[in-house]
Structures are given as C-alpha cells and as structure tokens.
C-alpha positions in Angstrom: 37.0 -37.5 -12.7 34.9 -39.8 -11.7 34.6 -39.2 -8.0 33.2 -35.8 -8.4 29.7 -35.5 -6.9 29.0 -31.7 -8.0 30.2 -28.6 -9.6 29.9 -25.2 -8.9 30.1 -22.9 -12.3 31.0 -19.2 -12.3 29.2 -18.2 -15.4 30.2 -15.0 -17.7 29.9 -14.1 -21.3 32.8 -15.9 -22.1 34.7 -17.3 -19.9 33.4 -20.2 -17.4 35.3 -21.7 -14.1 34.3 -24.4 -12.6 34.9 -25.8 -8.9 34.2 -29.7 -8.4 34.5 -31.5 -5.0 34.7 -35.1 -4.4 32.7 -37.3 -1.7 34.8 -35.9 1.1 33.8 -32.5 0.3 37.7 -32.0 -1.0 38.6 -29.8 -4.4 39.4 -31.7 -6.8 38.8 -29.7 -9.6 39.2 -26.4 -10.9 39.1 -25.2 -14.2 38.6 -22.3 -16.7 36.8 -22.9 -19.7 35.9 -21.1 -22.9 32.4 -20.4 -23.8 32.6 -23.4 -26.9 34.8 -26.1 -24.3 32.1 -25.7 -21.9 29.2 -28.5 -23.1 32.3 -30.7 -24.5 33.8 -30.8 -20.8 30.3 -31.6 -19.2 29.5 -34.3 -21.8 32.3 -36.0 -20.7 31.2 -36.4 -17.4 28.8 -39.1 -14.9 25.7 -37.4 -14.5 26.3 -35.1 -11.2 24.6 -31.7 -9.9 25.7 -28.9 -11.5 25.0 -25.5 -10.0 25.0 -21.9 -11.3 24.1 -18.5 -10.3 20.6 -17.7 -11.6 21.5 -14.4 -13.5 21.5 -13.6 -17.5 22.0 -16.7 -19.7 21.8 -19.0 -16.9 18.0 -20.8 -17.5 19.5 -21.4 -21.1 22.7 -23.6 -20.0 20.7 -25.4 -17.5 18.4 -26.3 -20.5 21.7 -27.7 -22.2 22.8 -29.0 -19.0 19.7 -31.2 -18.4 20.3 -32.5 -22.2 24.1 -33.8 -21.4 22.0 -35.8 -18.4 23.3 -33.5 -15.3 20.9 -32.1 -12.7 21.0 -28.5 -13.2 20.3 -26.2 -10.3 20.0 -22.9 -10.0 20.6 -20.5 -7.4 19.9 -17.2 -6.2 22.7 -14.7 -6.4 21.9 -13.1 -2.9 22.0 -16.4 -1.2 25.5 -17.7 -2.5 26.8 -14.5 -1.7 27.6 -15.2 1.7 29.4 -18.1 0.5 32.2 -15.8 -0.8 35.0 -16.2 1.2 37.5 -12.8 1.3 38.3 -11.1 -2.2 36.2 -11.9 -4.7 37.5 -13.6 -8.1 35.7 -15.9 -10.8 36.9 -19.1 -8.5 36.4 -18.4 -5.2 32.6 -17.1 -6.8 32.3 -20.9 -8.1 33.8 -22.1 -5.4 30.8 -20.5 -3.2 28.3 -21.8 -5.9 29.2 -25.4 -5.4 29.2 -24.7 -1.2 25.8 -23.3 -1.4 24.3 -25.8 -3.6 25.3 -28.6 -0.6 23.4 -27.3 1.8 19.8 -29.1 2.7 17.9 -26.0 3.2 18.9 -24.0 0.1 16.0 -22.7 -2.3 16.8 -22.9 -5.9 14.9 -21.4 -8.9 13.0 -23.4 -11.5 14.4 -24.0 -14.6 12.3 -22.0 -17.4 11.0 -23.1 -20.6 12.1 -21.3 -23.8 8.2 -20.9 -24.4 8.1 -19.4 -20.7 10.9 -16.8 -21.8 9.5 -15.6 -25.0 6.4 -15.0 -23.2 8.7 -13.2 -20.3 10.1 -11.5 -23.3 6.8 -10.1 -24.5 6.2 -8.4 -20.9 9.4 -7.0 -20.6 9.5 -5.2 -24.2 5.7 -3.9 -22.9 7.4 -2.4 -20.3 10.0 -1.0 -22.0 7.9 0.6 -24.4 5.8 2.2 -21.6 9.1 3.8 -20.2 10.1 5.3 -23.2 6.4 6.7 -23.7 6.6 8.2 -20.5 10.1 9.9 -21.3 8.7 10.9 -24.6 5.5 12.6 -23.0 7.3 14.5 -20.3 10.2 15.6 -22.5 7.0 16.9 -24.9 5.3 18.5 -22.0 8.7 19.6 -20.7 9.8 21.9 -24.1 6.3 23.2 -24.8 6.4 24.3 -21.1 9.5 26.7 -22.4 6.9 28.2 -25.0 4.0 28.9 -22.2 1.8 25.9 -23.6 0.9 23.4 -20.8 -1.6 20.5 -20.6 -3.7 18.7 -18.0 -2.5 15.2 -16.8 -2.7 12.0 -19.1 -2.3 10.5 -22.3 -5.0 11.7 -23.7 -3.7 15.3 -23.7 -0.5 14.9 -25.8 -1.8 14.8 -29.1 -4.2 17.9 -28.4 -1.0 19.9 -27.1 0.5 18.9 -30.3 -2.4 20.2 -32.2 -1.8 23.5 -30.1 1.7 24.1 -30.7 1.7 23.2 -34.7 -1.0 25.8 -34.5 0.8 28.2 -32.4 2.6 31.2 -34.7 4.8 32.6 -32.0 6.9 29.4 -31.3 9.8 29.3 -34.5 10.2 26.7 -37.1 12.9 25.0 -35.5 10.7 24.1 -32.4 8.0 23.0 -34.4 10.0 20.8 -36.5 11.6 19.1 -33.7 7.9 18.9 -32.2 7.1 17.2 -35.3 9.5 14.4 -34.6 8.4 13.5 -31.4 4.6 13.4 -32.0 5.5 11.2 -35.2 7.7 9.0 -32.1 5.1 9.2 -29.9 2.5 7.8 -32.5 4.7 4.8 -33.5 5.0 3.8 -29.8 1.6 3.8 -29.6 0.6 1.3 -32.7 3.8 -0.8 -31.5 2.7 -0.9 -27.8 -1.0 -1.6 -28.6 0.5 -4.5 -30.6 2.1 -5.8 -28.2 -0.9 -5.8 -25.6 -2.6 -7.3 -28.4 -0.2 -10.2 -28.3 -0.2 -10.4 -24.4 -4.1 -10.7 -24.3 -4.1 -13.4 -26.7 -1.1 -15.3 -24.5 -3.9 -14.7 -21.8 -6.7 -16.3 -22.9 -4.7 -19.0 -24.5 -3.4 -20.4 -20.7 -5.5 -21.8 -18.7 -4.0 -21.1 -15.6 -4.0 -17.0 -16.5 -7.8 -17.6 -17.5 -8.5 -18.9 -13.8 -6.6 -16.5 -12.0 -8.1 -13.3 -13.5 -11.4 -14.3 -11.7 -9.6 -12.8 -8.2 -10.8 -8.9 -7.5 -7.9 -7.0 -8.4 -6.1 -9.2 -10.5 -6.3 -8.3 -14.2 -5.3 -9.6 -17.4 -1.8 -8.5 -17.2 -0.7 -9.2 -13.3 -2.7 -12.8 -14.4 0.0 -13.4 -17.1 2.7 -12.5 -14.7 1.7 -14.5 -12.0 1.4 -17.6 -14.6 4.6 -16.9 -16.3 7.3 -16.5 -13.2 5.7 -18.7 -11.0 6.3 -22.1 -12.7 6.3 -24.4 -10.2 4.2 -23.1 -6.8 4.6 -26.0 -5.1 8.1 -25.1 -4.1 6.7 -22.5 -2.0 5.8 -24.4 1.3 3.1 -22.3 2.4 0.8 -19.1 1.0 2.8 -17.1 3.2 5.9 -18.5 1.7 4.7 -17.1 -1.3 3.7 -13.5 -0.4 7.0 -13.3 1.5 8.6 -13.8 -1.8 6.9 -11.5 -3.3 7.8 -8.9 0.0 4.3 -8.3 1.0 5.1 -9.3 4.5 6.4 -7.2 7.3 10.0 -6.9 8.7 10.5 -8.6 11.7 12.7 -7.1 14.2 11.7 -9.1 17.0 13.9 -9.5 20.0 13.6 -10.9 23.5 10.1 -12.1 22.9 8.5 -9.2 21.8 7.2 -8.9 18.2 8.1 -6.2 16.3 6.9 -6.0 12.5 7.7 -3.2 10.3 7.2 -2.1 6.4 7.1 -4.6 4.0 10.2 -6.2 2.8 9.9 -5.0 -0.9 12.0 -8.3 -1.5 11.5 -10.7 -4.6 10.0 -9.7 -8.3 9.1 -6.5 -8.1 6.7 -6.3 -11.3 4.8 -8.9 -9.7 4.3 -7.0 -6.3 3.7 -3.6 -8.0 0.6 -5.1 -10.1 -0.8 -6.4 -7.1 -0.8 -4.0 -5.0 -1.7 -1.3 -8.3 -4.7 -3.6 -8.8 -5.9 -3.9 -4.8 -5.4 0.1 -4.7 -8.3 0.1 -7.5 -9.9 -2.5 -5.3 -10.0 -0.5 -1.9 -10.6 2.6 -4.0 -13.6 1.7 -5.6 -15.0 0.2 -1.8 -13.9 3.7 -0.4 -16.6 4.8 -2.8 -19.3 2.7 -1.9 -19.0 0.5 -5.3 -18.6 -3.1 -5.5 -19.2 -6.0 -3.1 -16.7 -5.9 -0.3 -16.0 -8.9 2.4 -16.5 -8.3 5.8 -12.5 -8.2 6.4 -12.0 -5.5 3.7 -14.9 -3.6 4.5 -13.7 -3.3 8.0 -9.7 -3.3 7.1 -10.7 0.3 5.3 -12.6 1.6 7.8 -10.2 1.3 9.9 -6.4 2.0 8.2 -4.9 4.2 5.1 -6.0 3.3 1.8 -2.6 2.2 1.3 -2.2 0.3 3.8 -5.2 -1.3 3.0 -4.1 -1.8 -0.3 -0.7 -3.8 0.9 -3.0 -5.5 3.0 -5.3 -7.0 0.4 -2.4 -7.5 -1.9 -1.0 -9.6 0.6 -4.4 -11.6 0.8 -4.6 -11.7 -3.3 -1.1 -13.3 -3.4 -1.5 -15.9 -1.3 -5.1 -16.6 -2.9 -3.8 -16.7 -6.2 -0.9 -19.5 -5.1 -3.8 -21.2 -3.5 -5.6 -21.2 -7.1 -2.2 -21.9 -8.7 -1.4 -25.3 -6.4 -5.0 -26.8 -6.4 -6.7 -25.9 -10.1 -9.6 -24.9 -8.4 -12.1 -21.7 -9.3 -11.8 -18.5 -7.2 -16.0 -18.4 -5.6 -16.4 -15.0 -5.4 -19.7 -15.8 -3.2 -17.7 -17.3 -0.7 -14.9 -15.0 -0.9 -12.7 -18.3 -1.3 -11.5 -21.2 -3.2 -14.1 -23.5 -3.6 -13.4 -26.8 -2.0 -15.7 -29.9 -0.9 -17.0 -29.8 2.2 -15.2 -32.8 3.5 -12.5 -30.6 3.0 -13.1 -27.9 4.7 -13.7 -29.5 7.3 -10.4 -31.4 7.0 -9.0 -28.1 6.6 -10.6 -26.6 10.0 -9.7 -29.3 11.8 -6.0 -29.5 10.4 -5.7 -25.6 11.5 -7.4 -26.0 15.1 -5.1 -28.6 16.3 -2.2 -26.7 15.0 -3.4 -23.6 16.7 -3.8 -25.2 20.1 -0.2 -26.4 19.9 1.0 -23.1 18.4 2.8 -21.1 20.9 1.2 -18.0 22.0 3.8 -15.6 20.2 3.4 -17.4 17.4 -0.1 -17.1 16.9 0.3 -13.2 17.4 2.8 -12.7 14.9 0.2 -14.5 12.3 -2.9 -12.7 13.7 -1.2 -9.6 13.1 0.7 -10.3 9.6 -3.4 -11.0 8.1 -4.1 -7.7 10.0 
C-alpha cells in the first residue's frame, strides 16, 4: 500500500470506510473498518493526507491522525457534497471526500485544540442553559396566564409573578405545587448559568487575543470569546471580506450580464458568531439613534440615512472585518482614529497598495465594493 497518496474517510460512530487512490488518481483501496481497527490500519501506513468530513468527532481523529504522522485535513460537509456521485452510501461519501480533498482551490477547516473545545464547550452549555430558561419562563408565564395572572416583559418579573401566585387563594393546591417546582427550576438555572458566565469571563480575561478584541464598539466580552475561540487561524481567510463572507454579512449576488445585483445577506457560516455581532452593533446604532456615544462620520451618516437594521448589518459587517484585522496583525483597536493603529510608513504603504489596485480594478468591480461597504 505503498503507492497510495491520500485517503478519503467516511466517518460514523462506528463504523469507518475508507477510499485511497494511487498517483494516477486510480482506486486502489477501499475498506470498512471498525471503530478500534481504525488507528491500527493508519499506523501502518507512509505518512499521506488523510481527509474527513468536518462534522461531530472529526477535530478529535485528526488530533490522533497528526500523532500516527499523517496530514489530516478537514473539510466542509457542504463542499464535498457535490462530490457525491448518484445514490448516496458510506463509500461513494468517502470516495467524494478523497476527490474533494485533491482539488487546489478547496478550503479546509483548522484542526482545534482540546483546550479550544472545552472552551467551545463552555459557550455551548451557556447557551443551552439560556434555552431552557427561556422555555421555563414562558411555560411559567404561559400557566399563570390560565389563572388571569400576567407579568410585564423580562426576567426580572418571574420571581415577582411567583410571589403573586403562591399568594393568590383562588388558584388550587395542585397548581401551586406544580408552580413550586418550576420556580425552584428556574432558581437553579439561574446559580448554574451565572456560574458558567463566571467561568467564561475569567476564559476572557485570561486570552490575550479576547482582551484586544473587546476594545471594538459593539463587541463585548462574550462575541470576543467567540471570535477567539472559532477563529483559530485568520490567516486562512485571504481578505477581511473573506472573513465577513464567512460569517454571511455580505450580500447575495445575483448578477448577470454586467449588471450588479446584491441582495440580503447570505446568513451563511457560524451563526452564533454573526448573531452577536450584529446583537452588539444594534446596541451600537441604537444608542447613536439617541444621540449618545461618539459616532464616525460613516455611521453617523449610514443611520441617517437607512433602517436601524440595516444599519446594524452594516456595521456588523464593518466590526467583522475589523476584528480579523486585529486578529491577523496583534495590533490595538484606536478608537480615535476609528482604526487599527499602524505606523505611518504603513499607511502609506497601505494607500498606495490600494490606489494602484483601484486604478487597475475594472469599473464593475469597484461598484460592487463601493456598494458592499455601503
């Protein structure tokens, strides 16, 4: 088995089949492997590329990939899709996972640390919690409706509608029992998910990079974390508008015969990551529509001028690709300058760089960017 240069694996929760081709792009193997045969098989191998969908379990067997020697890479479900060829089965879906990892222009996904996933982790039982608090409260508001006992909007209110229904004589014993359970819930998930912020605070002022990015208007503690924990390496993004299109904060394009047509944003990528941006630039533009805060020139005007929600798409767009600036250079966000700081050498580098590429730019190109930072 020498003469294999790369393997495609179809990963599941037990059962693993693998698709190898040789230097003449031929099959020349395929094989079904149990979950313990798996690293045995590989560590019998030259070191080669070794490919797998990025999905559940998959950053952890690229970890013990690397350690057998291989090259593990990692690729987006959506884009070895199209790889599939007719029915879909566990080889022709490794079979598309070794094609896709050939070709020179595929994007793959970084392999994570276990310290990056525990700290993953700790977001994603944050959020859980926060969705079961929010089913708790409405189910509360929801049953005490049925006894003619509402409550304004917010958190704040649940406990005092408690108060009001153990106090209330015409609902019966049974309700009130069953009321009791749920405040005694509803307390509990609100020590365990003050605990966990506690613990996601201190993961923020313990990274550096998290520390530098909170500096940006609208970006706060938590979207800081997020950004520093799943965006490992932002040098694989070749542009910051690379890196807000991956985070679908740029428009459709549904251009045709020369004429640019952008619509709504894409919504494509990590969606926590775009919904605490944009949450944190709609408190942004909100406190500007309100004459608070000091607003540049191009958001003052940008509100004047469009919905606060479109605004606030707008700015998040702007946020994202300031904070991949911060995250690719270590530098400090100058909130006098409304920009990184650089040197002034370059800057001027920089201005120089972007004029010459602007007089060579076509002219529908430069519309399509003029009107993306719109």
């Amino acid at each position: 088995m020498n003469n294999i240069i790369r393997i495609g694996i179809d990963t599941s929760k037990s059962v693993f089949q693998l698709h190898g081709v040789d230097e003449a792009e031929k099959p020349v193997l395929r094989k079904k492997l149990r979950r313990r045969q798996l690293l045995e098989f590989l560590a019998r191998l030259e070191p080669i590329k070794i490919g797998l969908e990025a999905c559940g379990g998959a950053h952890h067997w690229a970890r013990e990939i690397k350690k057998l020697g291989h090259e593990p890479l990692l690729l987006p479900p959506q884009y070895v899709k199209p790889y599939v060829q007719r029915n879909k089965n566990d080889d022709r879906d490794a079979d598309a996972v070794c094609e896709a990892m050939s070709r020179p222009r595929m994007r793959f996904v970084p392999v994570k640390t276990v310290e990056q996933q525990a700290a993953l982790m700790l977001v994603g039982t944050r959020d859980r919690l926060i969705r079961q608090r929010t089913q708790l409260t409405n189910a509360i508001r929801g049953y005490a409706a049925e006894f003619g006992l509402t409550a304004a909007k917010g958190l704040a209110k649940i406990e005092p509608l408690l108060a009001r229904i153990a106090a209330d004589e015409t609902i019966p014993a049974l309700a009130k029992e069953l009321f009791v359970v749920h405040g005694k819930e509803y307390a509990q998930l609100k020590v365990q998910i003050a605990e966990i912020e506690a613990k996601l605070i201190a993961w923020h002022r313990d990274n550096e990079l998290s520390q530098r990015l909170v500096e940006v208007p609208g970006i706060g503690p938590i979207a800081a974390s997020l950004l520093a924990m799943k965006v490992p390496d932002p040098g694989a993004f070749r542009c910051a508008r690379d890196f807000a299109a991956w985070l679908g904060l740029t428009p459709k394009d549904h251009s045709t015969a020369g004429k640019f047509r952008p619509g709504g944003i894409t919504r494509a990528g990590d969606e926590a990551l775009r919904s605490v941006l944009i949450v944190g630039a709609t408190a942004v533009v909100q406190q500007i529509r309100k004459g608070r805060g000091h607003a540049s020139p191009w958001l003052a005007q940008l509100v004047k001028r469009k919905p606060p929600k479109v605004a606030a798409v707008a700015l998040a767009n702007k946020t994202a690709r300031i904070t991949w600036k911060l995250m690719l250079s270590g530098e400090h966000y100058d909130r006098a300058n409304q920009e990184p700081t650089t040197s002034r050498e370059e800057r001027a580098l920089r201005y120089r760089g972007s004029a010459a590429r602007s007089s060579l730019a076509p002219p529908i190109a430069s519309l399509s960017v003029s009107q993306a930072r719109g």
